[in-house]
Legacy VTK file of the C-alpha trace (Angstrom):
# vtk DataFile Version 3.0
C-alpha trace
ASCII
DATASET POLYDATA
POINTS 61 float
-52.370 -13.871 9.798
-55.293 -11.961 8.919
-56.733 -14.728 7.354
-56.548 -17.029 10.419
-59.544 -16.052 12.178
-61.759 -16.800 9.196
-59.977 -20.329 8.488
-60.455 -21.396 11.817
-64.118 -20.863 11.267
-64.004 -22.763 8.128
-62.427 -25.561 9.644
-64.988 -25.863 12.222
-67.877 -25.733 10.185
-66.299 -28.528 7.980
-66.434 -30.218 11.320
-62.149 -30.934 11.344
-60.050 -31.010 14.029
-57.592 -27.966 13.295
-55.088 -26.103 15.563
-53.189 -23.188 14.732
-50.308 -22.238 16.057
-48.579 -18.750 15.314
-45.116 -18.300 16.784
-44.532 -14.625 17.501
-41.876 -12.238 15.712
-41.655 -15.789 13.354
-41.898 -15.496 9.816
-42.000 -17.714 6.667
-39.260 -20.268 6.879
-38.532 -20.490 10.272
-37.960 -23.854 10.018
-35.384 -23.633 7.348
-31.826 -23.835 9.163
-29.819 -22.685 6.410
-31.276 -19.295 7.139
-29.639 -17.472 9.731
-32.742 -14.409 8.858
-35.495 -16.748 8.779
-34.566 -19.858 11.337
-36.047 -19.971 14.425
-34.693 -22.918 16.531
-37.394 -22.779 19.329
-40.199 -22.100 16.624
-38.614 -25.352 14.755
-38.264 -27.421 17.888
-41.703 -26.642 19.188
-43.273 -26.999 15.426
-41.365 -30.389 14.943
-42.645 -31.646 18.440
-46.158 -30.984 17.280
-46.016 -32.299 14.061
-44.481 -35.955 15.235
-47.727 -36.066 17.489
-49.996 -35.148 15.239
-48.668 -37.705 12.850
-48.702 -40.350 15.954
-52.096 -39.270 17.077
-53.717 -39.544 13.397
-51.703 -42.715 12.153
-53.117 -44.888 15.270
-56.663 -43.924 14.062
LINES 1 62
61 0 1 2 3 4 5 6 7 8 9 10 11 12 13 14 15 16 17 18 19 20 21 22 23 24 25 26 27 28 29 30 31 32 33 34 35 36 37 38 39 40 41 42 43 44 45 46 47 48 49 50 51 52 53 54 55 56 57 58 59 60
């Protein structure tokens, strides 16, 4: 997460639309529901939610 700061930077110099989205006490593999350690379901949920829009919003362009 250190790194975040300076990629969002990045990204708007390269002139893209970018959003980040950090999910507190979430780790790598929050999404993965075979994990009892690693899943998050409202991380997941919220992630999957964002990702179907994203997809919606970019495919129409």
């Amino acid at each position: 997460m250190e790194e975040l700061p300076g990629l969002k930077s990045r990204m708007r110099a390269a002139g893209v639309d970018f959003e980040a989205v950090v999910y507190p006490a979430t780790g790598h593999a929050f999404f993965n529901d075979t994990n009892k350690y690693t899943y998050n379901p409202d991380a997941a949920a919220d992630s999957w939610t964002r990702t179907l829009a994203f997809l919606e919003q970019s495919l129409e362009d």
